[in-house]
Each structure stands twice: as C-alpha cells, then as structure tokens.
ZAMARGU-4260 file (C-alpha; in steps of 0.2 Angstrom, whole numbers, plus 5000, padded with zeros to 4 digits):
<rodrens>
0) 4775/4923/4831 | 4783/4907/4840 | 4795/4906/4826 | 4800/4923/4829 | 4800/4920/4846
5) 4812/4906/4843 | 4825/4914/4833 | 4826/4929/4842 | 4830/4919/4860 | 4843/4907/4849
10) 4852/4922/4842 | 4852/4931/4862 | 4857/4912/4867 | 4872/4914/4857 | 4877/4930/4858
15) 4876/4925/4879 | 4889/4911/4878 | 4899/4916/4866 | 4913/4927/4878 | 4924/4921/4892
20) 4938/4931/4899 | 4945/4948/4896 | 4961/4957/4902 | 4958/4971/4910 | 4975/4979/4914
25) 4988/4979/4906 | 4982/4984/4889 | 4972/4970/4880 | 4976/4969/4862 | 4966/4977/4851
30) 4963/4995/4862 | 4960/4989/4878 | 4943/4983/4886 | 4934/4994/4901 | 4923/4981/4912
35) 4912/4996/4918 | 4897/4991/4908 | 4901/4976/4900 | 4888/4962/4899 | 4890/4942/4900
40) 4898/4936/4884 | 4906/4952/4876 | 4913/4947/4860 | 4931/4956/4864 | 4930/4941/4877
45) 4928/4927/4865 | 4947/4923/4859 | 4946/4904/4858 | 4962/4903/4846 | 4977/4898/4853
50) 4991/4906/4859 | 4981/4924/4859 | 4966/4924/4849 | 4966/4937/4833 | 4965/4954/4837
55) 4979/4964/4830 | 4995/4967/4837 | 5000/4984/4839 | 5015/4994/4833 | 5022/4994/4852
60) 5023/4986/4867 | 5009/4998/4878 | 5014/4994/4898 | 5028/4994/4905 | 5034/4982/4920
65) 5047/4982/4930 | 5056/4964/4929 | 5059/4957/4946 | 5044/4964/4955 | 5024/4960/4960
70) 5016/4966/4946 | 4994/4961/4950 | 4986/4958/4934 | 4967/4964/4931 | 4956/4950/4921
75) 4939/4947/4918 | 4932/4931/4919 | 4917/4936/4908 | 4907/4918/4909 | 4908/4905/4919
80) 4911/4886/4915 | 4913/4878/4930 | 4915/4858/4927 | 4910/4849/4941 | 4922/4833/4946
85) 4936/4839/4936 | 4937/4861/4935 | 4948/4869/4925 | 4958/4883/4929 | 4963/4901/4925
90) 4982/4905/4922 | 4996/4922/4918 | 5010/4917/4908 | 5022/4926/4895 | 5034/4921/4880
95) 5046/4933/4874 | 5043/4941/4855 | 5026/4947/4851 | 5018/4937/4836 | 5020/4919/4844
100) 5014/4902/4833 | 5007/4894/4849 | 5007/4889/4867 | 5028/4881/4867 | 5035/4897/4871
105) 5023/4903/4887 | 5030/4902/4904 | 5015/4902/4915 | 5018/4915/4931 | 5003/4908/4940
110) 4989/4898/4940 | 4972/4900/4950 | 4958/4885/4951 | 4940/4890/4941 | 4927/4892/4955
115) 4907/4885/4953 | 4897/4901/4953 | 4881/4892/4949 | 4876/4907/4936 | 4887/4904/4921
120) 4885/4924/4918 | 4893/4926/4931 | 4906/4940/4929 | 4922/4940/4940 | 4938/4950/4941
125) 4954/4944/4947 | 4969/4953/4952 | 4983/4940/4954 | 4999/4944/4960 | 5015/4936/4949
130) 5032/4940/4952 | 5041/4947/4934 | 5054/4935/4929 | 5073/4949/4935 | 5076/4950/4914
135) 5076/4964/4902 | 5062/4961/4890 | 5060/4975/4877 | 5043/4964/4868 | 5037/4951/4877
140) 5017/4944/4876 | 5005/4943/4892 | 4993/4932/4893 | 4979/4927/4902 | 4972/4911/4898
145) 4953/4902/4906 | 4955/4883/4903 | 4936/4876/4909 | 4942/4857/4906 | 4925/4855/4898
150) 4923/4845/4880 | 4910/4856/4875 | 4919/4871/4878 | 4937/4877/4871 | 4952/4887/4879
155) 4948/4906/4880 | 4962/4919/4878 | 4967/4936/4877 | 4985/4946/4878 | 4994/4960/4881
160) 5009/4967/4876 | 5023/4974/4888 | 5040/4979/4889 | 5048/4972/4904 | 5061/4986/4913
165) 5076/4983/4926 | 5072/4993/4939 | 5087/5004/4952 | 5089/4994/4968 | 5078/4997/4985
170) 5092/5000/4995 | 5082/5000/5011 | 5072/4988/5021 | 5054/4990/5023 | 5043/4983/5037
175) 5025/4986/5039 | 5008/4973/5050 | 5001/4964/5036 | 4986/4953/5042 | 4979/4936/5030
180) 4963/4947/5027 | 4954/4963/5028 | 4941/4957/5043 | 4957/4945/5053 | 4961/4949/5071
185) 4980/4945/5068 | 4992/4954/5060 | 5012/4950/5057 | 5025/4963/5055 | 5033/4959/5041
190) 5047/4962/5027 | 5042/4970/5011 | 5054/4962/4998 | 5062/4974/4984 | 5053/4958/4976
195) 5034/4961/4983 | 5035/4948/4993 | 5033/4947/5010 | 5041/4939/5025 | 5035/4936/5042
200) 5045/4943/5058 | 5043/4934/5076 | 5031/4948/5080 | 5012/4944/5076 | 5000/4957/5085
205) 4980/4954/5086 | 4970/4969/5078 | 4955/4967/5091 | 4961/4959/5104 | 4977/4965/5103
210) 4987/4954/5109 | 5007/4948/5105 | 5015/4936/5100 | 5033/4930/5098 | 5039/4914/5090
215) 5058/4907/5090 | 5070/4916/5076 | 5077/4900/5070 | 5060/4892/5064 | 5047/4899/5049
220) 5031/4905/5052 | 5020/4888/5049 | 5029/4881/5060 | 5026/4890/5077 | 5017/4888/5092
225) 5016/4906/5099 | 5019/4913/5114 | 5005/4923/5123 | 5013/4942/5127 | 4997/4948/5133
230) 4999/4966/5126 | 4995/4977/5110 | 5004/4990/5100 | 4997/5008/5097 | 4995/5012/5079
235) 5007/5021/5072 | 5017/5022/5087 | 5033/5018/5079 | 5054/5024/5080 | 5067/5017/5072
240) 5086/5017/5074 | 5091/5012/5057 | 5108/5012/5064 | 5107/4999/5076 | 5093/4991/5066
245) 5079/4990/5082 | 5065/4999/5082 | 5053/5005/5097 | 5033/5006/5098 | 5023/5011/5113
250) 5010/4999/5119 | 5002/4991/5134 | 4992/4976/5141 | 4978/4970/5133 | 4966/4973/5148
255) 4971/4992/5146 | 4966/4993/5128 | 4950/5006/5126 | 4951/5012/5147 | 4972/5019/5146
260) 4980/5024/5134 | 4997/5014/5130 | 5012/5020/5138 | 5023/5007/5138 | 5039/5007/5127
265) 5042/4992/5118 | 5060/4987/5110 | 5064/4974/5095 | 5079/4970/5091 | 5076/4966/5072
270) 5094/4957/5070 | 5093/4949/5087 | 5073/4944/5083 | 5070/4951/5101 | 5057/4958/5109
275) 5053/4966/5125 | 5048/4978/5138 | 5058/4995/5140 | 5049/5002/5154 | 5032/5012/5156
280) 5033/5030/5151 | 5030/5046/5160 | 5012/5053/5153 | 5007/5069/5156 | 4994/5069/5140
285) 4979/5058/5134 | 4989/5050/5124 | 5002/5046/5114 | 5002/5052/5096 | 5020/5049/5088
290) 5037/5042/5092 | 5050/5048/5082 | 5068/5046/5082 | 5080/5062/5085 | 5096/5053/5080
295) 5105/5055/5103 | 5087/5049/5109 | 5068/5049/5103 | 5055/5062/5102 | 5038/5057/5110
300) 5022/5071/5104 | 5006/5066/5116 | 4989/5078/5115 | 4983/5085/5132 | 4967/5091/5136
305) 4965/5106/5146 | 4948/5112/5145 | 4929/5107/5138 | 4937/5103/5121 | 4950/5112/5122
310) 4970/5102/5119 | 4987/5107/5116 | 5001/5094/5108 | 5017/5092/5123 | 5033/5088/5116
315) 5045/5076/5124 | 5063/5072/5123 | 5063/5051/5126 | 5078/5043/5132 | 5082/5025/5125
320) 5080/5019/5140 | 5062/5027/5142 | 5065/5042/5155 | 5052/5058/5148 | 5059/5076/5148
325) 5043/5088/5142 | 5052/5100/5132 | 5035/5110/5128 | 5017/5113/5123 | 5008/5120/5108
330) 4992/5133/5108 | 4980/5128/5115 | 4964/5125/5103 | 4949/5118/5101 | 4947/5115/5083
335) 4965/5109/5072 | 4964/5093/5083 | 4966/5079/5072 | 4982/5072/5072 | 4990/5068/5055
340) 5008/5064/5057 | 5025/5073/5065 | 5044/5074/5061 | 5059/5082/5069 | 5073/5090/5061
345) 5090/5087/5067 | 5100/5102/5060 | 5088/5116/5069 | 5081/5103/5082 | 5062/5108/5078
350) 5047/5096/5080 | 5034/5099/5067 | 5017/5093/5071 | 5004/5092/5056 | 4985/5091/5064
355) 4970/5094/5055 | 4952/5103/5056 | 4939/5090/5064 | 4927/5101/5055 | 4935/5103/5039
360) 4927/5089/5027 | 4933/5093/5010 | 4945/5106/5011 | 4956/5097/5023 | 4960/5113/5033
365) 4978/5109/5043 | 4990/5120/5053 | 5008/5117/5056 | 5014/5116/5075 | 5033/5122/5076
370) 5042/5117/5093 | 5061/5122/5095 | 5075/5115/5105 | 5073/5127/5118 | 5054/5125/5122
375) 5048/5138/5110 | 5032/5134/5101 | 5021/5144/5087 | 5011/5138/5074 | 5004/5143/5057
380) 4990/5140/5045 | 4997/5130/5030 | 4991/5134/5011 | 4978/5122/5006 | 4971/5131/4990
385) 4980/5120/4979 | 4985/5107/4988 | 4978/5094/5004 | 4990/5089/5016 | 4991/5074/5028
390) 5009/5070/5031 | 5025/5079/5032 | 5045/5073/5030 | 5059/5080/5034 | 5075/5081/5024
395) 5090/5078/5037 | 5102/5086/5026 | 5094/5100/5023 | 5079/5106/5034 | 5067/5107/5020
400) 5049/5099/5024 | 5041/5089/5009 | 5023/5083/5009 | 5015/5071/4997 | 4999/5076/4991
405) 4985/5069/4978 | 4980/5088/4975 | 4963/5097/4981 | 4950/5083/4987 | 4942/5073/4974
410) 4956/5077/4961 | 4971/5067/4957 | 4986/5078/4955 | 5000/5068/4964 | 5014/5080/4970
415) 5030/5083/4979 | 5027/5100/4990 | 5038/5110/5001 | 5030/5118/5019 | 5038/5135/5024
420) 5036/5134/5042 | 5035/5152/5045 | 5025/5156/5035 | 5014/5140/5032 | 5018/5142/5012
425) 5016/5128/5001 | 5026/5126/4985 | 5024/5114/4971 | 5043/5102/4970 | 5038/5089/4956
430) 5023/5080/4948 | 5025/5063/4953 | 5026/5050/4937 | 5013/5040/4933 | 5002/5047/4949
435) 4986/5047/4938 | 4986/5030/4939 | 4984/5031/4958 | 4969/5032/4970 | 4967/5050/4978
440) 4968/5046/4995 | 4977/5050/5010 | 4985/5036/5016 | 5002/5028/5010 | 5014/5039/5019
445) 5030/5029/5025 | 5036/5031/5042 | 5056/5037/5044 | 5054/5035/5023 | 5063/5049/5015
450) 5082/5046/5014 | 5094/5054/5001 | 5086/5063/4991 | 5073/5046/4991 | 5057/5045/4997
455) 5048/5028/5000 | 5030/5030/4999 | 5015/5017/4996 | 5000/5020/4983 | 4985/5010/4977
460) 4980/5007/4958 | 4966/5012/4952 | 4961/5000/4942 | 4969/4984/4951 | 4967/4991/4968
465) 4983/4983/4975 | 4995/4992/4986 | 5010/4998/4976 | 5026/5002/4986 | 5038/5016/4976
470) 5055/5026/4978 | 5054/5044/4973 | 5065/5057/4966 | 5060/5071/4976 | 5066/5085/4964
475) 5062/5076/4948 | 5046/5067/4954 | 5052/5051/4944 | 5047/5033/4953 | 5064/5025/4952
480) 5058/5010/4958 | 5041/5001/4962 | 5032/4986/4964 | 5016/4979/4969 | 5016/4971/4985
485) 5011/4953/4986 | 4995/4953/4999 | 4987/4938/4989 | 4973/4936/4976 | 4962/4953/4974
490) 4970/4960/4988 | 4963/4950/5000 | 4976/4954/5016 | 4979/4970/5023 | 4993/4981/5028
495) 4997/4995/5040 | 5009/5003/5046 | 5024/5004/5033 | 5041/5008/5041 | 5058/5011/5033
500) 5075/5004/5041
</rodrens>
C-alpha cells in the first residue's frame, strides 16, 4: 500500500511540473489552447525546445495583425519558477518565415520580469501590449517565451503564427482621459497614436477630487510640477472645432462638484496647449447633458425637472463665447429619462436626443427626441426588437442617423443601423467585421467620430480585454484600420472619454 502510495504521488508530481506557459491568443500552434479549465502543468504548456517547441506547424498563418499598431498578446504563465536573487523573465518576439532552426532570427517586441508568487502552480495571464514592427509580413512566427533563470529548470516556449498586414492611414486625431489605473484619482487627456501609443496633453484632471491641472507645452510629462486649477470637468461634456483644432468642456470648481451642477464653459486651445475660462453659462435645467458642435456656434442639451419625476430635455443654441439662446423643450416624461448621447444635424438643423427607459433592464427600451431649428420638438419610440441602442451619429453629408449596436442584450451581433426619425425605424446598414470577437457592451461610442463615410469607434477583446480603437466602413461594415491601445500590462490604466479631431 505505501509503495502504491508512492508511485501514484511521483507520477501526479511529475505531471504537476511538467508545464510552464501557454499562448493564449493569437492562436498557439497546434489548435489553440482555452485557459478556462486548464490546470497547473498542462502538457500543451510544456515546449522546452528551443526556438518553438514541437507541435506542428500549420498549413497557414491563423491571425492576422496589423503591422505598425498595439497589438496585446494573451499568455499563460502556467507554473511559476520564481528564482529568488536572480529571476528570470517572460518575453514576445517574432522572426520572419515559419519553420525557424533557433533563437538568431527572434526580435523580442518586449520583455516583462518573472514575479514570486510563492505557489509555484500559480496560474497567471498576461496581456502585454508590443507595437508590430510598420512591415508587411505574409508568415512570420510569434513567440512567447518564460526564461526562470534557474539551473534546474529549462526555457519554456510556445508560438503562433501570423500574417502581419499594412493597415489604411488614421487620418484623424483622437483624444480621450486616460488615468495610470483603474482605482487612480488622475486622469490625463491624451493623444491616441494611429500607433496605440499614447501621449499626454498639458491637461491632467483628478477623477474624485476633480481638480485640474496644466503643465508648460514646451516640457514632457515627467518632468512637471503642475499647476492647481481648482476645478473639474463634466463627463462627457465635450465639443470640438476640428477646424480650428480647440475643443470646449463644461466644468466648474471643485468645491461645487456633488452640490451644482457644472456650468462653466471651458476652452483648450489644442495647438496653443491653452486652457482657460470661457465664462459661466446660463442654466435653466439640472444640468448639463451634452455639448455639441453645430459648425456657426454649439449646441448645449440640459434636463429639467418639472414635476415629482417628471423632466423634459431644453435645447440651447451656445455661442462661442458662451451666451445661451433656449431654442426648445421636449415632452415632458417621467419614465425615458436616462440620457444616452445627442447629435445635430446641420443640413435640416435638427437636434436628436437618444435617452433611455430607467426601468428597462434588458430590453433597453429608448426613444428618440427630435428638436428643429424653429423650436419644434416631437419624439418617437425607436425599434428595439432586433437591435439595442445607446448612441447615435449623424452623417453631415447626408442627414442619415447611424447607430452602433452589439444586437439584442446578452447576444453579440455587432451592426451598423440607421434611425428613421419619424418614424423611430431601425434598419440593419452592415455587419461589422470581426465584431464577434468583441465584448457586448454599450460603451466605446466616439464623440464627433463619424466623418466621410468613416466611423471611429472603440471596442474591448474578448479574450485579451484590451480597448481596441477602429475605423469603419459604414456601408460595408469592413474595419479599415484598428489597433489596440497601449494602456499598459493587463490593461491596467483606464480610459474615458474618446473624442475625434
């Protein structure tokens, strides 16, 4: 019975330790590998053989990236062989060509440091953000490669492989408050590179204290002392001139923030880096729901209440310099009272306002508020049977309203639909390429983000869970462009706000 005993824990022993890391996406040779129920030292982990272990190679490459873009790779670190005094490290690199005779030809894209969990079955994923060398690659290898820096253990590999694509330009600049993590009080308002990468402007806001700051334009980031400003931005509270490249926000001081609602209009000059007061605004709501630009002055939409839950939407023509003409009010009601997002069309001079049922859980139940120039409003129930709505854009060329939906709630059926406004019809434009890949969510929608034809608009992977930023076709649904944008290891930062110049 001992004996027993003892083989059977020897042979568990080994099978245990025998695994390391595992890539996750994009496709590991040999069919893939799914983390959801893998244990500690899975043998498709287990690749000690240099430069990519032995499973096959298959007949194609099986992903695609987009050369000169963030791209986060998905591994598995499947055991853990922390060295204390001298760890080791975890790297992605590629070669070009896809049956390689060693390491010579790997050009490592980034290299993270081993961590001591303690438990060496620890099972950790990474998603680490590399930028895809700008070449067309039609078979190149992806590797991902855990060197412990221990002499009883070897180096663990495993590969993919991919075809790296040129992508169509980003013709347009993108903006958007990224903060350095998910639970930080600061966030920067910041430059999304075609690239992934992200730059910081002279504008950091806090997230819960709210407060401002502005640092010289001819020094970097890391090297500023700020400047106290002493006031807050409201979310989503954003117009921009993409003409003369400045955009405006409504805010106010800090010792407002939860007792007023802001009202002041706030300008930054993007290629002046300047910031400043406007003036405060007229208010004749609660608050302050959208700012958008009307191409001869801006657009302002508060909510107003006027009963024991009862509210109505006013519609204001804002001058530049900040004076507020109310041009209108919707129905009044007590139930479509959740604000999802607004847009105004110059060729008819309608303001559209989407706003949702706070009782509607699931179905997402939304009507569509139609305000004209001269101060008519009406509103209609917009289709939902096939589709859940939560932003709208407007085509300045045409009229025509398009909406980016994930499909019914809890499916993912990305789409490109059209809103009649008279009638609150919703017709289906183009499946969107690839959107199965993508988390069904309603968040992602880009302000002042569709342009000829073109629409910006931000998704999250669902198996890497990074933010990816993409140009549509509307007509064709095809992502012309996209990359993943570089918020550090896992994800960690966060990001709000996503404006288009």
């Amino acid at each position: 019975m001992k004996l027993l005993f003892t083989v059977t824990f020897l042979l568990l022993n080994f099978h245990l330790f025998n695994a390391h890391i595992c890539l996750i996406w994009p496709q590991q040779r040999g069919g893939g590998w799914d983390p959801s129920g893998a244990m500690p030292g899975d043998d498709l982990c287990f690749e000690p053989t240099a430069p990519c272990g032995k499973k096959a190679i298959p007949s194609a490459p099986t992903d695609i990236l987009y050369a000169g873009t963030t791209v986060y790779i998905n591994f598995q670190q499947n055991l853990n062989h922390y060295n204390p005094g001298w760890p080791g490290y975890l790297d992605v690199s590629y070669a070009v060509g896809s049956s390689l005779p060693n390491d010579d030809p790997f050009v490592v894209l980034d290299r993270i440091p081993d961590y001591w969990s303690h438990a060496q079955s620890s099972q950790t994923n990474f998603s680490v953000p590399v930028l895809i060398p700008a070449v067309q690659c039609d078979w190149c290898t992806l590797r991902v490669r855990y060197h412990p820096n221990k002499p009883t253990e070897p180096i663990f590999h495993n590969c993919g492989d991919v075809k790296f694509v040129l992508p169509k330009a980003l013709d347009r600049k993108l903006y958007g408050l990224v903060a350095p993590s998910k639970t930080s009080n600061n966030a920067v308002l910041s430059e999304i590179l075609s690239t992934g990468g992200v730059v910081p402007t002279p504008i950091s806001v806090s997230l819960l204290k709210r407060d401002m700051r502005i640092f010289p334009k001819d020094k970097p980031a890391t090297e500023v002392i700020f400047q106290d400003l002493n006031v807050y931005l409201g979310n989503g509270l954003v117009a921009v001139d993409s003409k003369s490249q400045v955009v405006y926000f409504v805010g106010d001081l800090i010792q407002n923030f939860g007792i007023e609602s802001p009202k002041t209009l706030y300008k930054y000059d993007i290629q002046q880096a300047t910031f400043g007061v406007v003036t405060d605004l007229k208010t004749s709501g609660l608050q302050w729901n959208a700012l958008i630009n009307a191409g001869n002055n801006l657009v302002g939409i508060q909510q107003k209440q006027v009963g024991p839950y009862l509210f109505e939407y006013t519609v204001s023509n804002v001058s530049y310099s900040g004076e507020v003409v109310d041009i209108a009010s919707t129905a009044q009601n007590d139930t479509f009272v959740n604000f999802f997002w607004a847009d105004f069309d110059p060729l008819s001079g309608n303001t559209y306002i989407l706003a949702g049922d706070e009782n509607s859980l699931y179905q997402l139940n939304v009507v569509l508020y139609v305000v004209d120039k001269t101060g008519k409003s009406s509103v209609v129930w917009v289709d939902n049977t096939k589709y859940t709505l939560s932003n709208i854009f407007v085509d300045r060329t045409t009229g025509i309203i398009y909406s980016v939906s994930p499909g019914l709630f809890g499916m993912n059926n990305w789409s490109i639909v059209t809103i009649d406004p008279k009638t609150g019809g919703v017709s289906f434009v183009s499946k969107i390429a690839g959107g199965e890949r993508f988390k069904s969510e309603y968040k992602g929608g880009v302000y002042n983000g569709l342009q000829n034809g073109k629409l910006t608009y931000s998704f999250t992977w669902y198996k890497t869970g990074a933010s990816l930023l993409t140009l549509i076709d509307i007509q064709t649904g095809q992502v012309q462009f996209q990359t993943d944008i570089n918020l550090g290891i896992n994800s960690q930062q966060n990001l709000n706000m996503i404006f288009a110049l």
